[in-house]
C-alpha positions as semicolon CSV with decimal commas, in nm:
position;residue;x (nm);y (nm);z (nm)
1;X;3,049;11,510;-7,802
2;X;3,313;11,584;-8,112
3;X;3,629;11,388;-8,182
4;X;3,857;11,564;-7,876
5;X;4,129;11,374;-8,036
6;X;4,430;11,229;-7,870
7;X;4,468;11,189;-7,446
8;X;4,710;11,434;-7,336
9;X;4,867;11,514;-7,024
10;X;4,711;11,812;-6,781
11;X;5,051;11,984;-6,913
12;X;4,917;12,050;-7,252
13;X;4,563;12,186;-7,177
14;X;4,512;12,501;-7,307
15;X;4,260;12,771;-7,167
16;X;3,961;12,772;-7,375
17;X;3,961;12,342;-7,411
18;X;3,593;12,243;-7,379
19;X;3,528;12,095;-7,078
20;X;3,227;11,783;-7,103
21;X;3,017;11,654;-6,794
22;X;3,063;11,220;-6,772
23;X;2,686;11,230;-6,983
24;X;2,850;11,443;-7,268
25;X;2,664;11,752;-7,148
26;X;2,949;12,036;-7,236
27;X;3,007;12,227;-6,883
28;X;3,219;12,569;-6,987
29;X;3,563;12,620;-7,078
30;X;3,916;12,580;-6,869
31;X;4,021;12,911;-6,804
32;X;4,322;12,735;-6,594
33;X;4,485;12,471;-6,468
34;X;4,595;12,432;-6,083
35;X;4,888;12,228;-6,072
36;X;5,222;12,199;-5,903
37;X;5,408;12,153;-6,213
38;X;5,804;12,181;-5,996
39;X;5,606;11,830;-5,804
40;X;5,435;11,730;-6,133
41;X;5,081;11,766;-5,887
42;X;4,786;11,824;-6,120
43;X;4,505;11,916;-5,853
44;X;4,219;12,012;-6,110
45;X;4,085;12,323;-6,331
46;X;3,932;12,625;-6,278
47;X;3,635;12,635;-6,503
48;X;3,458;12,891;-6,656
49;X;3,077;12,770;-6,664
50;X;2,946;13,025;-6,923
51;X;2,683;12,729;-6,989
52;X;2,594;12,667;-6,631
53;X;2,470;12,955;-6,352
54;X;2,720;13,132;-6,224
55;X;3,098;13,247;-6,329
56;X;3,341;12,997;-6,196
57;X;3,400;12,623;-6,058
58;X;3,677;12,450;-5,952
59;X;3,662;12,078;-6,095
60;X;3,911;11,877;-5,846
61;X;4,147;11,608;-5,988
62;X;3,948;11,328;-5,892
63;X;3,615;11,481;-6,096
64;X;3,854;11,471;-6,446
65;X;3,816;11,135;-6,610
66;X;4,033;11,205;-6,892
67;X;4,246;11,514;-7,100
68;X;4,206;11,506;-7,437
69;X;4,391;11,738;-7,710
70;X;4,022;11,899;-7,761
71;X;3,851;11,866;-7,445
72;X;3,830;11,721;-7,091
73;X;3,575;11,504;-7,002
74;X;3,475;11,451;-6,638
75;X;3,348;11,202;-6,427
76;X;3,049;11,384;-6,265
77;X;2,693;11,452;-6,465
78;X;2,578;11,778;-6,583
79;X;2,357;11,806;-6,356
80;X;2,606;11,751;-6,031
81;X;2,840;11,985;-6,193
82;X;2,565;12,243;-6,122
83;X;2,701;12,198;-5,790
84;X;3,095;12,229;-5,789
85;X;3,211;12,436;-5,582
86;X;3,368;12,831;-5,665
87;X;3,731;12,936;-5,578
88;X;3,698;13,153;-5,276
89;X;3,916;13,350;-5,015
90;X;3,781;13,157;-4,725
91;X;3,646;12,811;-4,880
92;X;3,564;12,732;-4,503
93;X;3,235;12,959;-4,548
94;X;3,089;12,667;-4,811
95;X;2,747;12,625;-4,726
96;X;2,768;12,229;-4,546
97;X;2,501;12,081;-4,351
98;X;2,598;11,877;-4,044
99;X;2,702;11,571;-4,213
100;X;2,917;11,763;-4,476
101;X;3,277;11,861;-4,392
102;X;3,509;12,010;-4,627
103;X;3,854;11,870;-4,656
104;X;4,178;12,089;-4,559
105;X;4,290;11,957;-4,887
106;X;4,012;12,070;-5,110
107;X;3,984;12,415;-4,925
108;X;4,336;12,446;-4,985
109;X;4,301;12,426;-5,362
110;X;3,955;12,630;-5,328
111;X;4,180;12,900;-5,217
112;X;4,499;12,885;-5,442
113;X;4,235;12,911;-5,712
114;X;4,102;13,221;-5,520
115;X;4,441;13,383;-5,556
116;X;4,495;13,296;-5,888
117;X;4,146;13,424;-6,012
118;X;4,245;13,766;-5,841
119;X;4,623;13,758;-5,976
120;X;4,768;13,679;-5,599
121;X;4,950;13,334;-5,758
């Protein structure tokens, strides 16, 4: 991973910051942050996973270990990012076995990020 200089605020991150899995592994690029900046809520990034299958994933706040000038690092592996989740109209149609729910609060954010990918926001 290359010097991603200074830790910064979720205020500051630019689309286009690198975005590195917990094992260095670099994940995509943020193509935008979901935050309630009027509450000063940061609730995560939508990424753009050029490097992994697929177009988009939303990384929730908990999964971002730290925000650097030059890149975000996050708390999960590469290989469990493989697995976040993508912004959709009706996050309640993630595939979940019986012992999975979803919570309201993450398919709330699924969904803002939903809008926002298709200019609703």
């Amino acid at each position: 991973m290359e010097d991603l200089g200074d830790p910064t605020s979720y205020l500051a991150l630019e689309p286009g910051t690198p975005v590195y899995a917990g094992d260095g592994r670099e994940l995509g690029r943020v193509l935008h942050v979901l935050a309630d900046t009027g509450d000063d809520i940061f609730e995560g990034i939508i990424l753009d996973t050029s490097r992994l299958p697929g177009g988009h994933r939303f990384v929730d706040e908990e999964q971002v270990e730290r925000i650097h000038e030059r890149g975000v690092v996050l708390t999960i592996s590469g290989a469990d990012a493989e697995a976040l989740p993508e912004p959709s109209e009706n996050p309640s149609a993630l595939a979940a076995g019986p012992d999975e729910q979803v919570p309201d609060h993450l398919a709330d954010k699924l969904k803002r990020a939903w809008h926002h990918m298709k200019g609703q926001s």
